[in-house]
Structure formats: C-alpha cells, structure tokens
C-alpha positions in Angstrom: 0.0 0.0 0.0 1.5 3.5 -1.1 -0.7 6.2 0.3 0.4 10.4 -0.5 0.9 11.4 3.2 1.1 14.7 4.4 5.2 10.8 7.0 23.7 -7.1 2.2 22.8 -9.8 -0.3 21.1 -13.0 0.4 23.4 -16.3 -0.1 20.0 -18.7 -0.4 18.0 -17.9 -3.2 14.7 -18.9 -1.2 15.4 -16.4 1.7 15.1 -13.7 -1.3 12.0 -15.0 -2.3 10.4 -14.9 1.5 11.4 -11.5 2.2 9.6 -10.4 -0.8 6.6 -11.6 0.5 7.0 -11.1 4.4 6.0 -7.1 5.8 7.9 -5.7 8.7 5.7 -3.6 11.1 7.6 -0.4 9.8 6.3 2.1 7.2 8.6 3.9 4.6 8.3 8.0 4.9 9.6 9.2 1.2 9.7 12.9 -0.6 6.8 12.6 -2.0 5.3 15.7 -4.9 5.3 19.1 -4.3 1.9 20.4 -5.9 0.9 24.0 -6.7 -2.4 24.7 -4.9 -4.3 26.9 -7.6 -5.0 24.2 -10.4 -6.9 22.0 -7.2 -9.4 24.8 -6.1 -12.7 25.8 -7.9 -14.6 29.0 -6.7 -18.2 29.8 -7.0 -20.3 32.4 -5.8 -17.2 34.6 -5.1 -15.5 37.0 -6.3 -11.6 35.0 -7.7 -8.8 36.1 -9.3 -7.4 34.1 -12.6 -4.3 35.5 -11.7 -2.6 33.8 -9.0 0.7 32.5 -7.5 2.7 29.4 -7.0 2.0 28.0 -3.7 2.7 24.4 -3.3 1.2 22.0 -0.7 3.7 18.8 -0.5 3.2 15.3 0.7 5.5 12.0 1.5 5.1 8.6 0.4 4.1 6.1 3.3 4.4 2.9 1.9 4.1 -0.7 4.3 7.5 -2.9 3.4 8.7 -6.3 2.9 11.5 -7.5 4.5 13.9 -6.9 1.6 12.5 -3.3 0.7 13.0 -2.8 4.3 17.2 -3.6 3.6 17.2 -2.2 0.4 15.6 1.3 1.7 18.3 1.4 4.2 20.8 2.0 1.1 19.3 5.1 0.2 18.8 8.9 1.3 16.0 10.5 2.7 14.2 7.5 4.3 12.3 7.5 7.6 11.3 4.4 9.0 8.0 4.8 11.1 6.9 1.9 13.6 3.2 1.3 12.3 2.3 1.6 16.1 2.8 5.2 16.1 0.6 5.8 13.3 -2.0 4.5 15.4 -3.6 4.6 18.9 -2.8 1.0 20.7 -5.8 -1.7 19.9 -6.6 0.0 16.6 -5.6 -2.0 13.8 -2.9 -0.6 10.8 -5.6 -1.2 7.9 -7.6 2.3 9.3 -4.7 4.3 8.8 -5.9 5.4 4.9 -9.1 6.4 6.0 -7.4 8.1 9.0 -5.7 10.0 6.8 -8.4 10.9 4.2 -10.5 12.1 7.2 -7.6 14.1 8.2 -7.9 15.5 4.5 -11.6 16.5 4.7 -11.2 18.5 8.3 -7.9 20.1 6.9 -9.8 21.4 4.1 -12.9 22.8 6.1 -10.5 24.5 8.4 -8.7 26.2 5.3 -12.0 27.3 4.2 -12.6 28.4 7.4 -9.5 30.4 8.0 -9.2 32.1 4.8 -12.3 33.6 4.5 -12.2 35.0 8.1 -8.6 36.5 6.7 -10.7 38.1 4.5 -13.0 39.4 6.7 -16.2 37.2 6.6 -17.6 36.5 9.9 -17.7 32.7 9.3 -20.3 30.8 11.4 -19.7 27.3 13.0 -22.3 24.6 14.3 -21.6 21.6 15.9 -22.8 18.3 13.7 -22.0 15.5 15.8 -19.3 13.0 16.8 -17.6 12.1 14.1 -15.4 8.4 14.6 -11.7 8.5 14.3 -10.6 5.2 15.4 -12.2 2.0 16.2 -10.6 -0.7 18.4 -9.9 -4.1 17.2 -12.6 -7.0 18.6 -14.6 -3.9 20.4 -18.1 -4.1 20.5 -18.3 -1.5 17.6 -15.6 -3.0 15.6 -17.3 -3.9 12.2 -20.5 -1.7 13.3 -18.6 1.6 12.9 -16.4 3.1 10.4 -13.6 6.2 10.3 -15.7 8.7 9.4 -19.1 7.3 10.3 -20.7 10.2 11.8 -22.7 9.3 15.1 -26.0 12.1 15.3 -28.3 10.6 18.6 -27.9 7.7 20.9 -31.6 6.2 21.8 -32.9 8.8 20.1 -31.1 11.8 22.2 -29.4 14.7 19.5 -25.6 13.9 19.7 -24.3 17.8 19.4 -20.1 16.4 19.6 -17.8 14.2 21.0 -18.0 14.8 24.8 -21.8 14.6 24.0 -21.7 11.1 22.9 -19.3 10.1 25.8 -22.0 11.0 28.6 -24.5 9.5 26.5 -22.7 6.5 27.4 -21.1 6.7 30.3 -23.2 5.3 32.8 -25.0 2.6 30.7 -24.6 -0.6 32.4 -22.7 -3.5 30.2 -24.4 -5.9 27.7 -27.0 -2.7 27.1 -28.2 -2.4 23.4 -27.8 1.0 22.5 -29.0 2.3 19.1 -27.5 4.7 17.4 -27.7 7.3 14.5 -25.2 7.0 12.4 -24.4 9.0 8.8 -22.7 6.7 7.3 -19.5 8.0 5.2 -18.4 6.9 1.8 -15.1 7.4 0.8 -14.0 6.9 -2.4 -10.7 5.4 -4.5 -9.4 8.5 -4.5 -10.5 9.9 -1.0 -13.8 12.0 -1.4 -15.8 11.4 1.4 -19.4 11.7 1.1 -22.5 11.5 3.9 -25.6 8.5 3.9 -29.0 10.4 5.8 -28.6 8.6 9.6 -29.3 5.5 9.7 -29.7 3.5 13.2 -27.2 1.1 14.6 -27.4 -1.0 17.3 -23.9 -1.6 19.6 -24.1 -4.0 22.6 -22.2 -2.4 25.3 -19.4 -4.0 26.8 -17.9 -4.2 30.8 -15.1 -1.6 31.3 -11.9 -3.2 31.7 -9.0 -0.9 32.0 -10.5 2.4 30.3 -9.0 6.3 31.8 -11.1 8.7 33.3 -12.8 10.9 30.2 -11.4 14.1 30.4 -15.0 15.5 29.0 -16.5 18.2 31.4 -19.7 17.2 33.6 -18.4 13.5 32.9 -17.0 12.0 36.2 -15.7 8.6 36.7 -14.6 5.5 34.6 -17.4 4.4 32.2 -19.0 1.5 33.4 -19.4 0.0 29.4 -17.7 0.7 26.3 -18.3 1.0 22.7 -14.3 0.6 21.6 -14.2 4.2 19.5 -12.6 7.4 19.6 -14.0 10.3 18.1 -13.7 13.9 17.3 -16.0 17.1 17.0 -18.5 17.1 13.9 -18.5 20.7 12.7 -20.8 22.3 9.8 -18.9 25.9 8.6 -21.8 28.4 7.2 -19.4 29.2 4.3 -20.5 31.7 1.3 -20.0 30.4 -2.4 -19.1 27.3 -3.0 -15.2 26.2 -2.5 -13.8 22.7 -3.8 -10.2 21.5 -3.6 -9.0 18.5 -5.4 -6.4 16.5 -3.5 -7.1 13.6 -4.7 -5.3 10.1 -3.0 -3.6 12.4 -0.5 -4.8 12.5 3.0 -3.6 14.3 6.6 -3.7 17.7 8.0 -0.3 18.9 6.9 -1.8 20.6 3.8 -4.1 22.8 5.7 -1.8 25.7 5.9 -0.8 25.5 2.7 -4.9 25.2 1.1 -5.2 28.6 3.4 -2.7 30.8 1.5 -3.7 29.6 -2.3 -7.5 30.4 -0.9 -6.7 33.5 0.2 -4.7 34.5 -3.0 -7.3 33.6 -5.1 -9.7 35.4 -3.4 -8.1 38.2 -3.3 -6.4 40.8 -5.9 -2.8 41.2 -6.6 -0.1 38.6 -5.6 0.1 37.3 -1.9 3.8 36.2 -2.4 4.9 39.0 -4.2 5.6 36.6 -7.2 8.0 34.7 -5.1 7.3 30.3 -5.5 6.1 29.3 -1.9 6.0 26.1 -0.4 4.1 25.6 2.8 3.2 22.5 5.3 1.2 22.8 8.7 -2.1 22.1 10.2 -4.6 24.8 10.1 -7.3 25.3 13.1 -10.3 27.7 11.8 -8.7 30.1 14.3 -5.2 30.5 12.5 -3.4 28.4 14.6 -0.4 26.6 12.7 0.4 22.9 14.0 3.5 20.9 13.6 3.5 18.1 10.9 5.7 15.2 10.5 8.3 13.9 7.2 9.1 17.4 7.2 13.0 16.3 6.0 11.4 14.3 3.3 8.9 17.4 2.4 12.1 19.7 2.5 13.8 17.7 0.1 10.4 17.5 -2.1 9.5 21.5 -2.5 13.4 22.0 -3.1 13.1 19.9 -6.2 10.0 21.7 -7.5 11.9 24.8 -7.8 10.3 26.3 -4.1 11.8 29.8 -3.5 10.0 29.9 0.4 9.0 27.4 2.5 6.5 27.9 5.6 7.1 25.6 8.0 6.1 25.3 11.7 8.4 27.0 14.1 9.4 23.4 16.1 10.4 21.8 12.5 12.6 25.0 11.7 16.1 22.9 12.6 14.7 19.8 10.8 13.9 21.7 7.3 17.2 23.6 7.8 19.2 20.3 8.0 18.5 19.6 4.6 17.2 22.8 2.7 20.1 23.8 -0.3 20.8 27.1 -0.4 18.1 28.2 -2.8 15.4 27.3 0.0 14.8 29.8 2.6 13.4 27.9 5.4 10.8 30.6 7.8 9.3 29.0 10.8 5.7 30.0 11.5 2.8 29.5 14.5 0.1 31.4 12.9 -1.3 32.1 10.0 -1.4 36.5 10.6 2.1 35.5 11.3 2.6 34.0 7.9 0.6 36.7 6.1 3.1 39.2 7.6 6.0 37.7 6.4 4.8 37.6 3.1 4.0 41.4 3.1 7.6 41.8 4.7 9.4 39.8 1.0 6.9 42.4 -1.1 3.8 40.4 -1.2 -0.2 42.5 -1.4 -1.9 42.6 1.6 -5.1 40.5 0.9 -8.5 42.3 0.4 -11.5 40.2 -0.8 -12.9 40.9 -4.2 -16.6 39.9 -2.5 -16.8 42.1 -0.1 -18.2 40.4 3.3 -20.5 40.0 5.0 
C-alpha cells in the first residue's frame, strides 16, 4: 500500500523469495510531490482572481515494506522508517490508517476554508454536527459496526451535538445494554472524497469496562461503566459563502491545511500574496489560524526544493529539521500562525489581501 501522506545480499536464493513476500511492522516515509495549490481549487459564488501564484502544498510517500525493501531502503537517502504503532492509537488496527488520513484530509480542508475567508474578513459561522469516529478498536463491540468517518447524530434517540456529547451519552449505561444509534454513514472513495448516507440506526451492545481512563470531558466524572471501543472527534458544519472545492485527490492528513489557506486566500483576493516569489508551505490549520506541527518534514524539505520552491512555511518546532537539509536556494521561515505568515509575506513584497466579494 503506497498512500500520498502529508510521514547485504542474500546467499540462499529462497530467503530472497520470503522477504519479498513477508511485511515488517515499519512504514517507509519518502519525498513525496510538491503540488501547486491553484490548479486544485474551484470558486463559486465569489468574487476570484485568474491570476494567482505558485503555492505548493507537498506530501510524503508512506508505503508498508517487505522485508527486503525494508534492507534495500536502508541503502538510500531521505528515508524514515515509522513503527506502524505510532501511526496508530494502541488496539486499533494498521488497515484504518488510509481512512485516517483521508478524514484528516476532509477536516484540513474545512479548516482552510474556514481560515481564509475570516482572513478576509467574513464572519464565518460554525455549528456543531455530531461526533464524528476517528478510530475503532480491534474486537470492540463497535468493531465492524462503525467506520472512520461514520458520523454518530443521537444515541436512543437523544441529538448527539459532539464528542463529549456522545461520551456521557454512554457513560453510565450498564454493560451488555443495546444502544442504538444514529449513524451518517460515510463513503469514501478510491481517491479519498468522502461523502455522507442520511442517519441510519445502529445498534452496539455495550461492553464491561476493563481498563479504560477517566474521560477528560466536562460534567463527565468517573470511569465508564461500558464501552463501545471508538474514539471520536467534533462534527462541525462551517456556514461558508459560495461554493469552494479542492481537489487532493489520493492524499490524506492535516499537513496541507496551511498551505490550502494561503492559495485560498490568493485567489480570493487581488494582486499577488507572495509578491511573485514560489512558496511552499506544510502545517495544520485550526479555523482560528493556529499553525500545528507536521511530521516527514525532512522528506517534504527535500520535495518542495526539487520543484523549484523559492519559500518554505514551516512550523516554528520543525525550523532545525527543514534547515538540516534545505540547499541554499530554499529559505526555510518557521511560522505558529497564519497572521504571522501573512506578515512575512508582506515583509518579502507580497499585497496585503482584500476580498474581491466584499463580506459580510
């Protein structure tokens, strides 16, 4: 499996053979593409600019290994080898990562959307939507019922508003209780568009509580007495003007968010954001302009320097990394925030962006 990610010679001909066919528990983190932003996003509704720079989002390979790619990958440069147990939470099996990641995708994008328009000045409105799954534990009592991305709407009936929602919900129900649930169930396709079912209802049979922390969800108190097996995150509906579609298609995480944010915001707006300068960027985006660290940014460094990358964002903590490996032609600029980032680009002679729609 080979999934765009935002991450000595045998004597016995036979041995060869089996270490083509047997997988280590290690993934391979490679440069992966460096991809300018603008060709991805269609605007309707709004206001756009046909005019607009080179910002590149850029990705790593993760690819799962055989035993003899595994040797052979330690001949060459820019490898990271990843245990596949810290791509995932402990119990949770290795074949959710891809929807993990496409999931990752999907709230990256919404949060770039989100974040680039209030840039612009549009008072963006947010509701909650749910609870939406992010992991479900091996042999639980939802393993097989629920799906990454499934999004879980009302238990016995009762509106689910989020994640802590859908914890107390559960909380104190005693084990072996059938709970039903209403579940949107997601689609995701080949190439990682994730699309929504109307709820449906599930039924889970609770399980005894062996082991399980504390929920750190206020007005929840105590160990659960049952357990569905699932973690899960906010479900959050943006009340965005226009219509906005990006195109990433077979690349998942959250390191692109940053990245989607600035080409959004450029072609929104008039003049040139960089001040014609090619700019590379990786980070997670929050809908409040916060910039998150990212991982395989030494692979990414090596990626954006290929494409020809004048500038490349990165978040403050990976400044050493990218700086270990940028060549000379790469200036490396550490950023937390995204008014941080739209400051520097002002400071190298880029416009200060000013929707072509005005808000409101």
């Amino acid at each position: 499996m080979r999934l765009r990610v935002l991450l000595g010679l045998a004597f016995v001909v036979s041995l060869v053979g089996l270490g083509q066919s047997w997988t280590v528990p290690y993934y391979a983190l490679t440069p992966g593409e460096a991809t300018n932003v603008a060709p991805l996003i269609s605007v309707r509704g709004l206001a756009s600019d046909a005019h607009h720079d080179t910002i590149m989002l850029t990705d790593v390979y993760l690819s799962t290994l055989t035993a003899w790619q595994w040797l052979y990958m330690h001949l060459q440069s820019h490898v990271e080898f990843v245990p596949a147990s810290d791509l995932v939470d402990p119990g949770v099996p290795a074949s959710q990562i891809q929807a993990q990641g496409y999931l990752e995708m999907a709230d990256s994008k919404q949060a770039a959307e989100v974040a680039a328009l209030r840039a612009l000045g549009w008072p963006i409105r947010l509701s909650s939507a749910g609870a939406t799954v992010t992991a479900v534990l091996s042999g639980s009592p939802a393993f097989s019922r629920l799906h990454v991305g499934d999004r879980v709407v009302s238990v016995d009936g009762r509106a689910i508003d989020n994640a802590c929602a859908l914890v107390g919900a559960v909380h104190d129900v005693a084990p072996g209780t059938l709970v039903r649930l209403g579940v949107a169930r997601v689609h995701i396709s080949a190439d990682g568009v994730m699309t929504y079912d109307s709820p449906q209802t599930v039924s889970v049979r609770t399980r005894a509580n062996h082991g399980e922390s504390a929920s750190p969800c206020a007005g929840v108190s105590g160990v659960a007495r049952s357990y569905l097996g699932i973690s899960s995150e906010d479900a959050v509906h943006a009340d965005l003007p226009g219509q906005i579609s990006i195109k990433t298609t077979s690349i998942g995480g959250p390191s692109a968010g940053l990245a989607m944010t600035l080409a959004l915001i450029d072609r929104l707006s008039a003049g040139s954001l960089t001040g014609h300068y090619v700019v590379a960027a990786t980070g997670t985006m929050s809908a409040s302009g916060l910039v998150g660290d990212v991982g395989g940014v030494a692979e990414k460094t090596v990626a954006v320097a290929r494409a020809g990358a004048q500038i490349f964002f990165v978040p403050q903590v990976e400044v050493p990394t990218a700086s270990a490996v940028a060549p000379a032609s790469l200036r490396i600029i550490g950023v937390t925030t995204l008014a941080q980032v739209l400051h520097d680009l002002r400071s190298l002679g880029g416009d200060a962006p000013v929707a072509l729609s005005t808000p409101h």
